[in-house]
C-alpha positions as CSV (number, residue, x, y, z in Angstrom):
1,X,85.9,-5.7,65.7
2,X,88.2,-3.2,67.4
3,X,91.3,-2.7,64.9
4,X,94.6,-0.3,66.1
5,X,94.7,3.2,65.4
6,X,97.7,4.3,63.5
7,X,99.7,7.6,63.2
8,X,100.3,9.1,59.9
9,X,104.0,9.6,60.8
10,X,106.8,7.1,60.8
11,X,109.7,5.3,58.9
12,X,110.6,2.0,57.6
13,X,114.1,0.6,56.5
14,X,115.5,-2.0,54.9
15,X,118.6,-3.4,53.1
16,X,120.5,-6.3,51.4
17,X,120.5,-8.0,47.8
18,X,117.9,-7.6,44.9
19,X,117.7,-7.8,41.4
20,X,119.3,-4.5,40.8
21,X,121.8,-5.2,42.9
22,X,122.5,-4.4,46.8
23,X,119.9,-1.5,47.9
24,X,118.8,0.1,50.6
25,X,115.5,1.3,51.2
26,X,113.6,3.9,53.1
27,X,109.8,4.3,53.1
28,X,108.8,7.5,55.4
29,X,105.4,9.1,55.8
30,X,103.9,12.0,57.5
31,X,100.4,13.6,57.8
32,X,98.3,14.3,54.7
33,X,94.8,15.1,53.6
34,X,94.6,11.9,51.2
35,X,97.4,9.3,50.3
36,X,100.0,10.9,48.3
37,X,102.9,9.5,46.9
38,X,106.9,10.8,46.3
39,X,109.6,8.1,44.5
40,X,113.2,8.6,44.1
41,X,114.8,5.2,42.3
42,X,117.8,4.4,41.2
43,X,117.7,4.3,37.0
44,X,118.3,0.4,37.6
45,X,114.7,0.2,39.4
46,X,113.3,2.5,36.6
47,X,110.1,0.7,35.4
48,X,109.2,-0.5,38.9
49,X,107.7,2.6,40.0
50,X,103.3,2.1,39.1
51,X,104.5,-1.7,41.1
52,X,105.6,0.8,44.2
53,X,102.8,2.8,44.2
54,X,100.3,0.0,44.2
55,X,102.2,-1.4,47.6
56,X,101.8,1.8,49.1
57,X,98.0,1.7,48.3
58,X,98.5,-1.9,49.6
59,X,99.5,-0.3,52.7
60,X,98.4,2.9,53.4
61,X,95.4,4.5,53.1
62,X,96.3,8.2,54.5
63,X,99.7,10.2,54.6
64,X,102.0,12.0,52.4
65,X,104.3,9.1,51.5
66,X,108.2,9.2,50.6
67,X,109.8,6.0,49.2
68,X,113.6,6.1,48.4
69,X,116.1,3.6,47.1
70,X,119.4,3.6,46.8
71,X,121.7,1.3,45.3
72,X,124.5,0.7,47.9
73,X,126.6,-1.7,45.3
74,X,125.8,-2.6,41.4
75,X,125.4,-6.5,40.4
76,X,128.0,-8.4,38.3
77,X,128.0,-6.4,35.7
78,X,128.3,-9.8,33.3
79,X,125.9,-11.9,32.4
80,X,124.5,-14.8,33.8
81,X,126.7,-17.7,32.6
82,X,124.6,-20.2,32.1
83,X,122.1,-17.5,30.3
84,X,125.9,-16.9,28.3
85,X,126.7,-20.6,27.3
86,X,123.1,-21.2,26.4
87,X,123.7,-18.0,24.0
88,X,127.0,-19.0,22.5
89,X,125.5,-22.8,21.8
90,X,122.7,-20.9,20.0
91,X,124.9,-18.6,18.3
92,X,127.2,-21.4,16.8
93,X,124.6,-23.7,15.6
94,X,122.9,-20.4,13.8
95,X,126.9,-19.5,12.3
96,X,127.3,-22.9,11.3
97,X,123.7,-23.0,9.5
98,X,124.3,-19.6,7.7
99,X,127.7,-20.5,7.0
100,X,128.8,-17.3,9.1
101,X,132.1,-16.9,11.0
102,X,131.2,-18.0,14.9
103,X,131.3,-15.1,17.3
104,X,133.5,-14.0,19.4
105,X,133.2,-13.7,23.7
106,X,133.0,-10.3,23.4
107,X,129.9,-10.3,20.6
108,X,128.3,-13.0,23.0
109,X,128.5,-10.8,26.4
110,X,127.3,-7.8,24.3
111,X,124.3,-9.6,22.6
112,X,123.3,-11.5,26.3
113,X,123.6,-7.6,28.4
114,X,121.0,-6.4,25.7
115,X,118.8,-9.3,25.7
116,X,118.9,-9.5,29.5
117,X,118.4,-5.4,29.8
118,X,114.6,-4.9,30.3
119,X,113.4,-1.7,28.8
120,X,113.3,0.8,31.3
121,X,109.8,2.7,29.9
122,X,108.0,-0.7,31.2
123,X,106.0,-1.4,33.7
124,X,107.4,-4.1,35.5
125,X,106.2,-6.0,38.7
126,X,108.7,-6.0,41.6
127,X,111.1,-9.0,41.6
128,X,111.0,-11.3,44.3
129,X,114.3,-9.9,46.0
130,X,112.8,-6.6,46.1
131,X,109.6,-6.9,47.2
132,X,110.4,-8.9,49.9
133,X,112.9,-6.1,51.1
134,X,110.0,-3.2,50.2
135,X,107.5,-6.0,52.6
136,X,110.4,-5.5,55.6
137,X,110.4,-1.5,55.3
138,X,106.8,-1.4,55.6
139,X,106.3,-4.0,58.1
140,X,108.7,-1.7,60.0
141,X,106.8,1.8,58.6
142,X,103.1,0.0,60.3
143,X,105.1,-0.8,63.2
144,X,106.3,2.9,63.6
145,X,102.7,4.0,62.9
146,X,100.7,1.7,65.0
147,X,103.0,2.8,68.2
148,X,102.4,6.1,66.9
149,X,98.8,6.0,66.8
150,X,98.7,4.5,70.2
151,X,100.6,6.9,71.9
152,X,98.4,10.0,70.1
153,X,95.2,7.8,71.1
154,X,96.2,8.2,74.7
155,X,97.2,12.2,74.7
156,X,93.6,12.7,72.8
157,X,91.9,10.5,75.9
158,X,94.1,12.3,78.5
159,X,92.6,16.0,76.9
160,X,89.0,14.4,76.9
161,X,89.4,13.4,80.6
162,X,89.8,17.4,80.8
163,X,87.6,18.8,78.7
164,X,84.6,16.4,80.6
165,X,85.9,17.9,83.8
166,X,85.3,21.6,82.6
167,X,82.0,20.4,81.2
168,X,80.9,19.2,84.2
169,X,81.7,22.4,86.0
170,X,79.3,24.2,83.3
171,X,77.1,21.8,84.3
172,X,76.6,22.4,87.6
173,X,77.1,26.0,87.6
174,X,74.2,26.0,85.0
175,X,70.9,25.1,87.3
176,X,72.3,28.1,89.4
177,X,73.0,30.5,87.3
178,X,69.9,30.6,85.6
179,X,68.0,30.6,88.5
180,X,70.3,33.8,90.2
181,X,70.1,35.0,86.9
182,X,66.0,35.4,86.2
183,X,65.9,36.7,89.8
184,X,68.6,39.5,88.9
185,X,66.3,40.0,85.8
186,X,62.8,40.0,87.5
187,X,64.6,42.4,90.3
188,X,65.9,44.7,87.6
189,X,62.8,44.8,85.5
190,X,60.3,45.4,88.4
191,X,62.5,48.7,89.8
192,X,62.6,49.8,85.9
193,X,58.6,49.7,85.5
194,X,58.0,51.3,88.5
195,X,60.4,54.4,87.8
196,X,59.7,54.7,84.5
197,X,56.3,53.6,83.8
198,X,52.9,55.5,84.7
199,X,51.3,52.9,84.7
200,X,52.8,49.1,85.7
201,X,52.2,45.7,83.5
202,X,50.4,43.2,85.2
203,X,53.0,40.9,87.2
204,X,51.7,38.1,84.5
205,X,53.2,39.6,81.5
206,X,56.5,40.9,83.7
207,X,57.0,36.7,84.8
208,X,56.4,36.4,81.2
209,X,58.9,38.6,79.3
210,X,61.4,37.8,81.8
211,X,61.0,33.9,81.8
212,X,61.6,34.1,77.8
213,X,64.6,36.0,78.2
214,X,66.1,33.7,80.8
215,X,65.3,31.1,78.1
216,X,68.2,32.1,76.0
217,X,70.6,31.5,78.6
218,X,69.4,27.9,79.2
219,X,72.3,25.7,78.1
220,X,70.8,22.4,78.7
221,X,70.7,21.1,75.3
222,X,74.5,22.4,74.3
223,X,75.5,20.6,77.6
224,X,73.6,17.2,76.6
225,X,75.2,17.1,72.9
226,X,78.9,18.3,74.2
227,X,78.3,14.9,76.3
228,X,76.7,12.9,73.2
229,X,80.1,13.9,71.6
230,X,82.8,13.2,73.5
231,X,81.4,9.5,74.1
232,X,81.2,9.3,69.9
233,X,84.9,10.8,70.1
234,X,85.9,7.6,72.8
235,X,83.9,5.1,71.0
236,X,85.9,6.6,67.2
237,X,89.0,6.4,69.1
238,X,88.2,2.7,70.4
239,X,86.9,1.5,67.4
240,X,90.4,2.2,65.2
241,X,91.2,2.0,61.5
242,X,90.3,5.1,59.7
243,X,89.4,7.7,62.2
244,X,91.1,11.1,61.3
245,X,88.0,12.4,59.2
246,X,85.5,11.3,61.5
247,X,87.3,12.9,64.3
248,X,87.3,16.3,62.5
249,X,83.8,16.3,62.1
250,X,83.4,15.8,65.5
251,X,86.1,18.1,66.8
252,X,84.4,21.0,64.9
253,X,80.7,20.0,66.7
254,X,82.6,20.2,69.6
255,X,83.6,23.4,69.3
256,X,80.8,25.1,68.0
257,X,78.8,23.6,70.9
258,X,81.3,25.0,73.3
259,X,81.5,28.5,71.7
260,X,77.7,28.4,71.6
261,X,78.1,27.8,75.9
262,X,80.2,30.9,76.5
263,X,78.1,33.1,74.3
264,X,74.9,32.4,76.5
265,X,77.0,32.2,80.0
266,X,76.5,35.2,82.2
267,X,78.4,33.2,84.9
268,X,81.7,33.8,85.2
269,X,82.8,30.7,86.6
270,X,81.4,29.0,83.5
271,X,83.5,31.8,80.9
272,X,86.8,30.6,82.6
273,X,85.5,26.2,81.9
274,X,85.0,27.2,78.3
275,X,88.4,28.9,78.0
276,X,89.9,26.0,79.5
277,X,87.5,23.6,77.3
278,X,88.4,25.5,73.9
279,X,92.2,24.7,74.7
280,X,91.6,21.0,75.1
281,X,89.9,21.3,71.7
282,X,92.7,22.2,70.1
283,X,95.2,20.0,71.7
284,X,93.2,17.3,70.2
285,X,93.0,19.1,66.9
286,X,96.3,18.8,67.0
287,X,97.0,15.4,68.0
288,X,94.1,14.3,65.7
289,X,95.5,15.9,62.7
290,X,98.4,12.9,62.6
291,X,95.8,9.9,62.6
292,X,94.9,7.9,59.7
């Protein structure tokens, strides 16, 4: 099952009432070996932060990650009053039992704000509020990333479409060039025996040395795994989900295939494809580098 390819890059807002008040919040990410995470929270949110992290894991699985919230407006800074009366009721009926002087609104507000404060060292889940406005900036973030990913998908295909082109022009320059090549060879190696030598080597062994020498300018199999590759890089790219590591791998064959061609190419025809396929190499690199 084909699944989209995202970016690494993009950015995801959202704003309105929570728990701790009215926030707003930004989740932004950009390309990274592995996931990493960044918070900066409000002291309010304090505690919330291992519940962040495990919706970014949620989430993500590649990119350096940067998760912000601000608080845009505190809540009512008094209790609930319900929480308050219910308080107070208690609060009497223990006064009344201990024979104790009933408190006062003040020593009921005060007791209710430290019973209500959670302790900030704790590792709290995210309340409903705000994780439902954390869900809308990272529905927005994937949204960002998936229109990304498409977009880089289609520059990578675009610099493939290229890099066959040139590969196809090594390929049929090759057939010839080895062929004008051993004749240059066998030409050249017949005028040196007979200036040089006394006595000549049979014709067999000349055909001989000269046909294993040609041999190491035969490009057939480079030519035949640079095509094996780029139709693993189009069915990768195709395929979706994950594929910025399995696109390095085959972004380096790539180009150790290619170097391999111009080192063996006496053709200059051929030298000026591998230039040209070298720089299509690393405009994919490039474009590569910000998938998932």
């Amino acid at each position: 099952m084909e699944r989209p390819t995202h970016s690494m890059t993009g950015v995801g807002f959202a704003a309105g009432p929570s728990e701790v008040g009215e926030v707003r919040i930004e989740v932004r990410s950009v390309n990274g070996k592995g996931l990493s995470t960044k918070l900066r929270v409000p002291a309010a949110a304090s505690g919330y932060e291992a519940a962040i992290e495990e919706l970014v894991r949620a989430n993500l699985t590649r990119g350096s990650v940067m998760v912000v919230v601000e608080r845009t407006q505190a809540p009512n800074p008094l209790p609930d009053r319900d929480a308050m009366r219910a308080l107070a009721e208690s609060l009497r009926g223990m006064a009344a039992e201990f024979g104790l002087p009933v408190p006062g609104l003040g020593e009921v507000v005060q007791l209710a704000l430290a019973v209500g404060r959670p302790d900030a060292m704790t590792a709290r889940p995210l309340p409903p509020q705000l994780r439902t406005l954390f869900e809308r900036a990272f529905i927005e973030l994937l949204s960002h990333r998936r229109s990304d990913g498409r977009g880089t998908t289609s520059a990578i295909l675009a610099q493939l479409d290229e890099f066959d082109t040139q590969r196809n022009v090594a390929m049929s320059r090759a057939p010839k060039w080895a062929e004008e090549y051993r004749d240059k060879l066998l030409a050249r190696t017949q005028e040196f025996v007979a200036r040089h030598l006394p006595q000549a080597p049979s014709a067999f062994d000349v055909v001989r040395e000269v046909a294993a020498f040609t041999d190491r300018v035969n490009v057939d199999e480079e030519l035949q795994r640079l095509a094996a590759h780029t139709v693993e890089v189009r069915a990768v790219l195709q395929r979706g989900g994950e594929v910025g590591r399995r696109l390095e791998f085959l972004l380096q064959e790539l180009l150790r295939e290619t170097n391999t061609l111009g080192s063996k190419s006496p053709d200059a025809v051929v030298s000026h494809a591998v230039v040209a396929m070298k720089s299509c190499i690393d405009r994919i690199k490039e474009q590569a580098a910000n998938l998932e």
